[in-house]
C-alpha positions as CSV (number, residue, x, y, z in Angstrom):
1,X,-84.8,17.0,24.0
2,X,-86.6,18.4,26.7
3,X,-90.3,19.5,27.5
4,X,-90.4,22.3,29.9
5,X,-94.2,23.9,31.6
6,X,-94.5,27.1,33.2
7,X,-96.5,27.6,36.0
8,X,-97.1,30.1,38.7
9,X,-98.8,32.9,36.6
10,X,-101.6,34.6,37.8
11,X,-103.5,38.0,38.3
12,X,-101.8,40.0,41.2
13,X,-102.2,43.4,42.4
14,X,-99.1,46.0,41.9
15,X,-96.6,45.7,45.2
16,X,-97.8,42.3,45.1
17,X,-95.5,38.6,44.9
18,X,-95.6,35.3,42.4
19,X,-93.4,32.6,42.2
20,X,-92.7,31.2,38.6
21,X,-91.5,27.3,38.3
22,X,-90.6,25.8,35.3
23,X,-90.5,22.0,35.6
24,X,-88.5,20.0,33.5
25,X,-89.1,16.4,31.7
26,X,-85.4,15.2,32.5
27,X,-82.5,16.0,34.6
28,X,-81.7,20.0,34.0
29,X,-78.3,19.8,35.2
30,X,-76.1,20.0,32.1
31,X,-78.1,23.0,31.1
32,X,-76.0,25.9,31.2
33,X,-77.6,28.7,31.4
34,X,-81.7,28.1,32.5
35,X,-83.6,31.0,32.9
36,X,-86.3,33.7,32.0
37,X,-87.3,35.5,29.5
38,X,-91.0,37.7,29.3
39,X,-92.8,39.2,26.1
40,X,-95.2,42.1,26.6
41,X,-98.0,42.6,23.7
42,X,-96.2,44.3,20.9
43,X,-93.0,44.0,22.0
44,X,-89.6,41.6,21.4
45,X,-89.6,39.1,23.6
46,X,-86.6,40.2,26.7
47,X,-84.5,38.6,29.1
48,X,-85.7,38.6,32.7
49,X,-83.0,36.4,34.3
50,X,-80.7,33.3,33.7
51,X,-78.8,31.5,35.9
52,X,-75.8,29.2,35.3
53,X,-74.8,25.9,36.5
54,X,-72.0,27.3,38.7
55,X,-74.6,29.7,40.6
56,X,-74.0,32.6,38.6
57,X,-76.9,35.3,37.6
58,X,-77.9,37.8,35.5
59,X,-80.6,39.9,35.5
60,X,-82.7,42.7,33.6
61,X,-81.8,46.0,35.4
62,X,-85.7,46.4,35.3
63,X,-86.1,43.6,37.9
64,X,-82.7,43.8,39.8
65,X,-83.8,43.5,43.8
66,X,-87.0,42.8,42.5
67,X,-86.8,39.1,41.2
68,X,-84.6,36.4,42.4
69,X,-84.2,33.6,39.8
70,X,-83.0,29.3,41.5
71,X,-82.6,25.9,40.2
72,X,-83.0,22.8,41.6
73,X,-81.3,20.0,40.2
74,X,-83.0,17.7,42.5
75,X,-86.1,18.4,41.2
76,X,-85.7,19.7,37.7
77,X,-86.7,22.9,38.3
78,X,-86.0,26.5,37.5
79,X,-88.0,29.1,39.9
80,X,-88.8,32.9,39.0
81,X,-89.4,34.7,42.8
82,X,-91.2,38.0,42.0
83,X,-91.9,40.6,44.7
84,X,-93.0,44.5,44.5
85,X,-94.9,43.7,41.0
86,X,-95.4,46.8,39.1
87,X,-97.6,47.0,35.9
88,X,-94.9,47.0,33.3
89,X,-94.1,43.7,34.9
90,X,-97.5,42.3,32.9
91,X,-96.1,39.8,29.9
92,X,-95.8,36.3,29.3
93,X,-93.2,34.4,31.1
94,X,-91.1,32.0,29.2
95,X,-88.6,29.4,30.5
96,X,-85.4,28.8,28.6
97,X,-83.0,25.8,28.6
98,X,-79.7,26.0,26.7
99,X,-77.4,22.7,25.8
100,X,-73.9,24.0,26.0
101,X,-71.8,24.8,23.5
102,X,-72.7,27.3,20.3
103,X,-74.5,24.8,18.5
104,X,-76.4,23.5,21.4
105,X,-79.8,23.8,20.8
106,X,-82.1,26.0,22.9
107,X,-85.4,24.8,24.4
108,X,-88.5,27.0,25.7
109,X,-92.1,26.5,27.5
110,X,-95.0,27.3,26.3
111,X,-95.1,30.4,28.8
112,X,-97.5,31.4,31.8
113,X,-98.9,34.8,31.7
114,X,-98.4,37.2,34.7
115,X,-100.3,40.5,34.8
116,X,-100.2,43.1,37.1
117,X,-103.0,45.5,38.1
118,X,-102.9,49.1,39.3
């Protein structure tokens, strides 16, 4: 089990940066993949990004160049950099934690809501 809380969300202008960190309640480093996933108001919740223990990424071509996803074992935490913000960016910003394995169960935050102004 493990509790995971968003922060970083905000009100920005479009072109504008946030940085998302998800901090976890115990060590994240078996956790394979972390990541983030957004939902917009009447729509399925998406990936944004995920990031495995070996360093690998993946991204939502929507946010390719724009976001940059990193984990710190150290501190138990999973970081969402966001730069040139546009309006479709505007949703709320869930963290993920999988256990590995198919039967591993998944964990989320509660989710921090970003929304971006024209």
């Amino acid at each position: 089990q493990v509790h995971l809380v968003e922060s970083g969300g905000g009100l920005v202008q479009a072109g504008g940066s946030l940085r998302l960190s998800c901090a976890a309640s115990r060590s994240i480093y078996r956790f394979n993949p972390m990541g983030w996933y957004r939902q917009a108001p009447g729509k399925e919740r998406e990936l944004v990004a995920l990031m495995a223990i070996g360093g690998n990424t993946n991204y939502a071509d929507s946010v390719k160049g724009r976001f940059t996803i990193s984990r710190d074992n150290t501190k138990n935490t999973v970081y969402l950099q966001m730069s040139s913000l546009k309006p479709e960016d505007t949703a709320v910003y869930y963290c993920t934690a999988k256990t590995p394995g198919a039967l591993g169960p998944q964990y989320w935050g509660q989710g921090t809501q970003v929304t971006v102004s024209s």
